[in-house]
C-alpha positions in Angstrom: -39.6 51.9 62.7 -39.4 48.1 63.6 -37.1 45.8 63.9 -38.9 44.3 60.8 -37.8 47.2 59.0 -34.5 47.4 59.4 -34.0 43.2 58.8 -35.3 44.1 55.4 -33.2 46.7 54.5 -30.1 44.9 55.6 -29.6 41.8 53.2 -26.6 40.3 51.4 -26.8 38.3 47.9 -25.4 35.4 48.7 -24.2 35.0 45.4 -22.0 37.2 46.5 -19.9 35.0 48.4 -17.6 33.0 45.9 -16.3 36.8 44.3 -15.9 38.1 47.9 -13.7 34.7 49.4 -11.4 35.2 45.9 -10.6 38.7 46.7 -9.6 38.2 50.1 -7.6 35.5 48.6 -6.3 37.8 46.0 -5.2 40.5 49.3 -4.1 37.4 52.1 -0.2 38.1 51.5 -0.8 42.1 51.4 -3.0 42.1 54.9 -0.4 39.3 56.7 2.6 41.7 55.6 0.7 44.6 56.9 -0.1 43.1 60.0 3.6 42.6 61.2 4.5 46.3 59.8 2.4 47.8 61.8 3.0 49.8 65.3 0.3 47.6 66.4 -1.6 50.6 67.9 -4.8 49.6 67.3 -4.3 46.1 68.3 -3.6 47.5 71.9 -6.3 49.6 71.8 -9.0 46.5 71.5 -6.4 44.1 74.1 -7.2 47.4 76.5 -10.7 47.9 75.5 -11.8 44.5 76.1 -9.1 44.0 79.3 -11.2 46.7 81.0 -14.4 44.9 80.5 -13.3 41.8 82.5 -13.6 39.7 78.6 -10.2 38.7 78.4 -9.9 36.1 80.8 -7.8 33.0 81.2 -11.3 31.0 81.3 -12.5 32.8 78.5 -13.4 31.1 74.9 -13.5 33.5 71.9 -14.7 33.2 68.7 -13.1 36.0 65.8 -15.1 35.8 62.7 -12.9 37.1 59.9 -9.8 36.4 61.2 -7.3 36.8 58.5 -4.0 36.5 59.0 -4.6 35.9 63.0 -3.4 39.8 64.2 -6.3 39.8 66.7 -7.3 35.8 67.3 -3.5 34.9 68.4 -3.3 37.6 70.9 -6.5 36.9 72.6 -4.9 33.2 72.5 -2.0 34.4 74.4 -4.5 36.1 76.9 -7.5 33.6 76.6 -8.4 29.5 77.2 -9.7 28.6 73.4 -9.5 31.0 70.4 -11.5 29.9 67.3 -10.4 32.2 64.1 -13.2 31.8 61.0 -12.5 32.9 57.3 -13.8 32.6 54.1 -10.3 32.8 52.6 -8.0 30.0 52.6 -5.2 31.9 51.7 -6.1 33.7 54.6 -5.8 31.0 56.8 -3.0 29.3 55.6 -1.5 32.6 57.4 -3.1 32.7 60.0 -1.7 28.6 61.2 1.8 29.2 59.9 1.8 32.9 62.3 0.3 30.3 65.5 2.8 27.9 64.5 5.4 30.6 64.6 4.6 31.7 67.6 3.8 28.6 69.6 0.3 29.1 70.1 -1.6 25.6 70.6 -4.8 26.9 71.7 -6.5 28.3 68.0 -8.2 26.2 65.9 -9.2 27.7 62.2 -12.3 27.2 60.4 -12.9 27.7 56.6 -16.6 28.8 56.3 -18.6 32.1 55.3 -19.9 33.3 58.2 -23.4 34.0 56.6 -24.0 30.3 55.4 -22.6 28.8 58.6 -25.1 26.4 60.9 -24.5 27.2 64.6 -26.5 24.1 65.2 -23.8 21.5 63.5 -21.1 23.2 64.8 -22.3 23.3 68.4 -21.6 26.8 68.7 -24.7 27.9 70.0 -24.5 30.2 73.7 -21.1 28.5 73.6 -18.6 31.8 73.4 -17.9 34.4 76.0 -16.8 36.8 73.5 -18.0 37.0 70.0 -15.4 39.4 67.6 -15.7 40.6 64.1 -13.1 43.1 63.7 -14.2 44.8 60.1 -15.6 42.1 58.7 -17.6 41.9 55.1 -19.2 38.8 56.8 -21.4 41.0 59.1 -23.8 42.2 56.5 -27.0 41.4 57.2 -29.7 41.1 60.1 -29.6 37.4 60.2 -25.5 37.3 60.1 -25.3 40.0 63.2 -28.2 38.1 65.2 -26.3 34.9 64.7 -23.3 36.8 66.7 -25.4 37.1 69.6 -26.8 33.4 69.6 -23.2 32.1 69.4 -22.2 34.5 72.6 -23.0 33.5 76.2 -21.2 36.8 77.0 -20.6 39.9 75.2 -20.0 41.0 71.3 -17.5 43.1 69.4 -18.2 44.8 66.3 -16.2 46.8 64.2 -16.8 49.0 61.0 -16.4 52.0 58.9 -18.4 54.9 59.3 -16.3 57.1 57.7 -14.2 56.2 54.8 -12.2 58.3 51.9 -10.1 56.5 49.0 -9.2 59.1 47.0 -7.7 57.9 44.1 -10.5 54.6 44.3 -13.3 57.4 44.0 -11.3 59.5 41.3 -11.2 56.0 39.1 -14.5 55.5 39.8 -15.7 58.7 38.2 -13.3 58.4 35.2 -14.5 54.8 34.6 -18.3 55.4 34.9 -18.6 58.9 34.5 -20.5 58.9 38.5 -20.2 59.9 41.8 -20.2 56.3 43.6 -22.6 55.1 46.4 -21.7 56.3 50.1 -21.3 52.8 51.5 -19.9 53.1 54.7 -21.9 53.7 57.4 -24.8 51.3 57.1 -23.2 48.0 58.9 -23.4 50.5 62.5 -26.5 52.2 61.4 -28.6 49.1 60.8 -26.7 46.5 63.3 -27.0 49.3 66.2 -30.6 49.8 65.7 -31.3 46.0 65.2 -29.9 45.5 68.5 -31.6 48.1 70.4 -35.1 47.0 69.2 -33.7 43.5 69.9 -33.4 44.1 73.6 -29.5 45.0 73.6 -28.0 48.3 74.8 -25.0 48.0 72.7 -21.7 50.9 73.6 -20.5 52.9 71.2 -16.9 54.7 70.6 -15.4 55.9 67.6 -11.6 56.1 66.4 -10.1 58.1 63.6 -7.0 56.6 61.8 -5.0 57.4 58.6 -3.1 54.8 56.2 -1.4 54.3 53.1 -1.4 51.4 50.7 1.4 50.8 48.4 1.0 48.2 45.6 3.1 46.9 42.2 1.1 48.5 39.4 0.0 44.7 38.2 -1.4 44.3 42.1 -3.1 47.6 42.1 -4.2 47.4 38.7 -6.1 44.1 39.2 -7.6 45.1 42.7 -9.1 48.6 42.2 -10.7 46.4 38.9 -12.0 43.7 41.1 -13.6 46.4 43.6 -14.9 48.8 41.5 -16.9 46.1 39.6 -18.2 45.0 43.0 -18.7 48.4 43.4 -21.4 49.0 40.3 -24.5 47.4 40.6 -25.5 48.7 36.7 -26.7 45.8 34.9 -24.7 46.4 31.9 -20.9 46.0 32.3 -18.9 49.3 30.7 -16.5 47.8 28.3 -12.7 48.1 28.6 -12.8 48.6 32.2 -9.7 47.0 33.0 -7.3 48.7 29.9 -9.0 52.1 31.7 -8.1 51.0 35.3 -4.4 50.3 34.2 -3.8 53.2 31.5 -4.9 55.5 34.6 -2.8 54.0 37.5 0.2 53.9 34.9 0.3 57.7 34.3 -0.1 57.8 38.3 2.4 55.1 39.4 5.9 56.3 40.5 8.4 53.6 39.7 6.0 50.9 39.3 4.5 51.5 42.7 0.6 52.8 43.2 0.4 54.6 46.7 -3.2 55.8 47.8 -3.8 57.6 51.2 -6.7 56.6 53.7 -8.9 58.7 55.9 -11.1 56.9 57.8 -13.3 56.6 61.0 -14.2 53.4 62.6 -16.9 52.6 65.1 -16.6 49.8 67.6 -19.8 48.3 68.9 -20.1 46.3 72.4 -22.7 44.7 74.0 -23.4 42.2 76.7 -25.9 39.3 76.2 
C-alpha cells in the first residue's frame, strides 16, 4: 500500500459541512456545561502529556482546531505565548470568548472557519505553530485536512480520536429505525491518519486511554439529536419515513421523568509527532 492509497480512501463530502457546523451549534451549550462539570481528568492528562515533551512553553504558539467551548485552548493560554482556538460553530465560540473573558485570558484569539476549507496561505499560518492540537475533532477527516496539520506546525502535532466507541441506546434506535446493524465508524481517523503519516516520513507516538460517560438530555433535546445523527448516520439514498415520530415514541417509553440518560464506553487514541 501507498500513501496514494490511503489519500483515496480518506475523503470528506464537503457538502457535508453546513449540517455538521448546525449540530455543533445545536450541542454548544451541552459541551460548555459539560466542560465545567467535569473532574477535569483528562484535561490534566494532555497538560502532563504534552508538559513532558518540552511543548508547553512560555515561547510557545498553539493552534487548537475544534476548539469548542475553549476547555483545552485557554489552558494552554495560561501555560503558552499565543493560543489560536478554530471552530466551525459560532455558538461554539461565542463560549469559548465569554469562558477567556471570564477568566482574564488576553492571549486567545478565535477563528470561525472549517478547518477543511481553510487557506493556510491567506492566513499566514504556514510552519507558523509549535504545536498543532485537534482534540476529537470531526474536522480531521481526510488526507488533505491531517496533512494541512503538519504544514501549519513548525513543531510537533496532537491528534485525538475514537477507536473504540459504544452508544448503546444510539445503536438500539438505529436498529429499530432501519431495521440494520450500523457501520463501525470509529477507528478509521487513527487507522488512515497513522499510516498517512508514516508513509509521509513521520514516526508519529501512540497511547491509548479508556474512559466511561453518561449523557443526560430533556426528551425534546435528545429527541432532536439522536434524529439529527442517525440521519448523518445512513447513507441510503432513500430517506425511511417518519423517522423522527419513531426516534421520539422510543426515547419516550425510555425517558424517566422527562430525562434520556445513555451510558458511554469508549477508547481514545492520542497521536503525536514531531515535524
Amino acid at each position: 500500500m501507498n500513501i496514494n492509497y490511503f489519500a483515496e480512501a480518506w475523503k470528506k463530502d464537503l457538502s457535508e459541512l453546513a449540517a455538521t457546523q448546525e449540530f455543533w451549534n445545536m450541542r454548544a451549550d451541552e459541551f460548555n456545561q459539560h466542560g465545567r462539570d467535569e473532574n477535569g481528568k483528562r484535561l490534566q492528562q494532555v497538560i502532563e502529556f504534552l508538559t513532558a515533551r518540552n511543548i508547553l512553553t512560555a515561547n510557545a504558539e498553539i493552534l487548537d482546531i475544534g476548539c469548542g467551548p475553549g476547555k483545552y485552548t485557554l489552558e494552554f493560554a495560561k501555560r503558552a505565548k499565543q493560543v489560536t482556538g478554530m471552530d466551525i460553530s459560532p455558538n461554539m465560540l461565542k463560549h469559548a470568548s465569554e469562558n477567556a473573558r471570564q477568566q482574564a485570558v488576553d492571549n486567545v484569539r478565535f477563528e470561525l472557519s472549517p478547518w477543511e476549507t481553510l487557506t493556510l496561505e491567506e492566513h499566514g499560518w504556514e510552519a507558523k505553530y509549535d504545536l498543532v492540537f485537534a482534540s476529537m475533532c470531526p474536522g480531521i477527516s481526510s488526507s488533505d485536512s491531517l496533512l494541512k496539520m503538519c504544514r501549519a506546525s513548525k513543531g510537533a502535532c496532537f491528534l485525538s480520536s475514537f477507536v473504540k466507541r459504544e452508544d448503546e441506546l444510539r445503536d438500539r434506535l438505529y436498529r429499530v429505525v432501519y431495521g440494520q446493524e450500523p457501520d463501525n465508524r470509529w477507528g478509521k481517523t487513527i487507522y488512515h491518519a497513522f499510516n498517512l503519516l508514516w508513509l509521509s516520513g513521520y514516526y508519529p507516538e501512540v497511547t491509548y486511554h479508556d474512559n466511561e460517560f453518561e449523557h443526560a438530555w430533556p426528551l425534546t433535546k435528545a429527541a432532536e439529536l439522536y434524529s439529527h445523527q442517525l440521519k448523518h448516520m445512513y447513507k441510503a439514498t432513500q430517506t425511511v419515513e417518519g423517522i423522527d415520530d419513531k426516534i421520539a415514541q422510543y426515547l419516550n417509553d425510555l425517558a424517566v421523568d422527562g430525562i434520556v440518560t445513555e451510558k458511554v464506553q469508549s477508547r481514545t487514541a492520542w497521536l503525536y509527532w514531531k515535524i
